[in-house]
C-alpha positions, -999 to +999 in steps of 0.1 A: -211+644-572-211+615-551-198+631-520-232+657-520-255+625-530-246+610-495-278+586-493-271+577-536-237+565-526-248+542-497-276+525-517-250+522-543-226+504-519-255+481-509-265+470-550-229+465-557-224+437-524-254+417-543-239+421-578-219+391-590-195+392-613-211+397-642-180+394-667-166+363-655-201+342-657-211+359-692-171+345-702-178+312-685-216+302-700-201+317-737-169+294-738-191+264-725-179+261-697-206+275-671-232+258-651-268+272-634-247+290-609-238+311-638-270+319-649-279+329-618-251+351-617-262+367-645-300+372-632-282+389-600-258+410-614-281+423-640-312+430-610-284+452-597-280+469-623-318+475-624-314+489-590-287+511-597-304+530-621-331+533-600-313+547-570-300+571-598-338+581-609-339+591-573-311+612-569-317+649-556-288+665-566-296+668-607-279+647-637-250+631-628-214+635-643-207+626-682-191+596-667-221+581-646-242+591-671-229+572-698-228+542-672-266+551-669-270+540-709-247+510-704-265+496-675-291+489-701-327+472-699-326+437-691-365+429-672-374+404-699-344+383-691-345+388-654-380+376-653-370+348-678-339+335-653-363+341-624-389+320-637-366+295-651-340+289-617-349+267-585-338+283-553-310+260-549-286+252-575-259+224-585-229+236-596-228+212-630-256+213-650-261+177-659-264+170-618-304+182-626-325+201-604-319+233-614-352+243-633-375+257-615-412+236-606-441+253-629-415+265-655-422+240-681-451+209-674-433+183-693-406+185-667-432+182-638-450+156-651-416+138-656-400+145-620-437+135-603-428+103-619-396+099-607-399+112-571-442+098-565-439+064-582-446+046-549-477+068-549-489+064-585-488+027-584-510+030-553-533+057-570-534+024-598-540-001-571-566+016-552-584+020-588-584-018-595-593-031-566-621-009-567-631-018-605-628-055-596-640-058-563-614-071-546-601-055-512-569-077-512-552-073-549-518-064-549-497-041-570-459-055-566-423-057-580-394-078-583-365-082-601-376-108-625-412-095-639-411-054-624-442-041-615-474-068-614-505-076-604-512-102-577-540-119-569-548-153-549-559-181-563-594-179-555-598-143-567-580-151-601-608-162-624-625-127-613-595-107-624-598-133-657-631-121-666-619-083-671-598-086-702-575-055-692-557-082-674-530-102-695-517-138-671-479-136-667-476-160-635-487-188-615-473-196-581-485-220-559-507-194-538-512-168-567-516-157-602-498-124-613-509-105-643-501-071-659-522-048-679-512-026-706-517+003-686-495-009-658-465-013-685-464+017-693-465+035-660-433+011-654-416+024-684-427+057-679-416+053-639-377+038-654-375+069-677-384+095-660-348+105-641-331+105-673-362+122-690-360+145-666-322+155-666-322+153-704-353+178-706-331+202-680-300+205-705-322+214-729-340+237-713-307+248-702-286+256-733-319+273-743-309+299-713-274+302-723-282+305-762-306+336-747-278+346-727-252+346-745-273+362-779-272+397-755-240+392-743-231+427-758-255+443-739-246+422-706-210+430-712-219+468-714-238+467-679-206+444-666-185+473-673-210+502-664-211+486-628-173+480-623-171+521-633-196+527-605-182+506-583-150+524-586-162+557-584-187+544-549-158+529-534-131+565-542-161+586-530-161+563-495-128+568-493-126+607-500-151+608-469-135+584-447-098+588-451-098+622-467-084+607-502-087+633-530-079+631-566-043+639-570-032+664-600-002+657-620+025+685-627+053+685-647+079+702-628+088+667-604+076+682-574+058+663-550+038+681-528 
């Protein structure tokens, strides 16, 4: 069948270089033991399998053998999960789950909101700086950090009794050339700022067992497209063979004669 579908056996060839194998990262993310490269494993494997039966839908030369077909039925429908995985992935992956940075930007806000924390800080407490030295009036305040107090607001001497006046403003400091103070506000952006890369990584495993708990909940119908793809692969790479090398299927006799 194969031999006659000429153009159905190369696009066949093609799907099967991009399929991964499916088995091996369905066995790994079901025993625990996978990672996000895994998932994306199974996203690949299964879009190949989507192609597959596609280049099959296309094929001129009628229904295929009982064989194929049956691999047809295997192959399954998977879209919901593909799209799912798609969503769900970044381009690159870590290879251990708890490294973060897997997940996708846009899948899940919480997650944003949480990362723009961690990696725009600087730019936050700016944004917040900008904001009260407008609402006070004074060009020269000062968000800064150290060690000692974290994150506070700074303001000379002279300017101090202004900041006083606005009651948003709580007096932690007094140097000899400044006053700091902190605002309610302010403490929480700094809580929120030391939180967010563990928020964030915490936020990813859980979004990340929720994959494998989908993933492995089909794994029945995953493992059925695993083994309808290793069939087809087998039968793609004998019918490339028959061609090139002139390989045909042998038949076995009973009378010890080799011809």
């Amino acid at each position: 069948y194969l031999v006659n579908e000429v153009r159905l056996m190369e696009d066949l060839r093609e799907a099967l270089k991009r399929a991964p194998d499916l088995e091996r990262a369905l066995q790994r993310l079901s025993l625990d033991r996978g990672g996000p490269r895994d998932l994306a494993a199974i996203r690949d494997g299964l879009k190949a399998a989507r192609e597959i039966k596609g280049h099959f839908a296309a094929a001129r030369f009628g229904a295929p053998p009982a064989l194929l077909q049956k691999a047809m039925v295997d192959l399954g429908q998977h879209d919901d999960l593909i799209q799912r995985l798609e969503r769900a992935l970044a381009p690159e992956l870590p290879l251990i789950a708890r490294d973060g940075g897997f997940i996708a930007a846009n899948y899940l806000a919480e997650l944003d909101q949480w990362r723009s924390l961690r990696d725009d800080s600087r730019k936050l407490i700016l944004e917040l700086e900008a904001r009260y030295r407008g609402d006070l009036g004074i060009a020269s305040l000062k968000i800064k950090h150290n060690n000692v107090l974290g994150y506070f607001v700074e303001a000379t001497a002279v300017q101090a009794d202004k900041v006083k006046q606005d009651s948003r403003f709580i007096q932690r400091q007094s140097t000899a050339n400044a006053i700091r103070f902190t605002t309610v506000e302010l403490g929480e952006l700094e809580t929120k700022i030391s939180q967010a890369a563990d928020k964030a990584v915490a936020l990813e495993l859980r979004l990340f067992a929720d994959l494998v708990g989908e993933v492995t909940a089909r794994a029945d119908g995953i493992s059925k497209a695993a083994g309808a793809l290793a069939l087809i692969d087998v039968a793609a790479g004998l019918t490339e063979l028959a061609e090139t090398e002139g390989w045909t299927r042998p038949k076995v006799m009973a009378d010890g004669i080799f011809r």
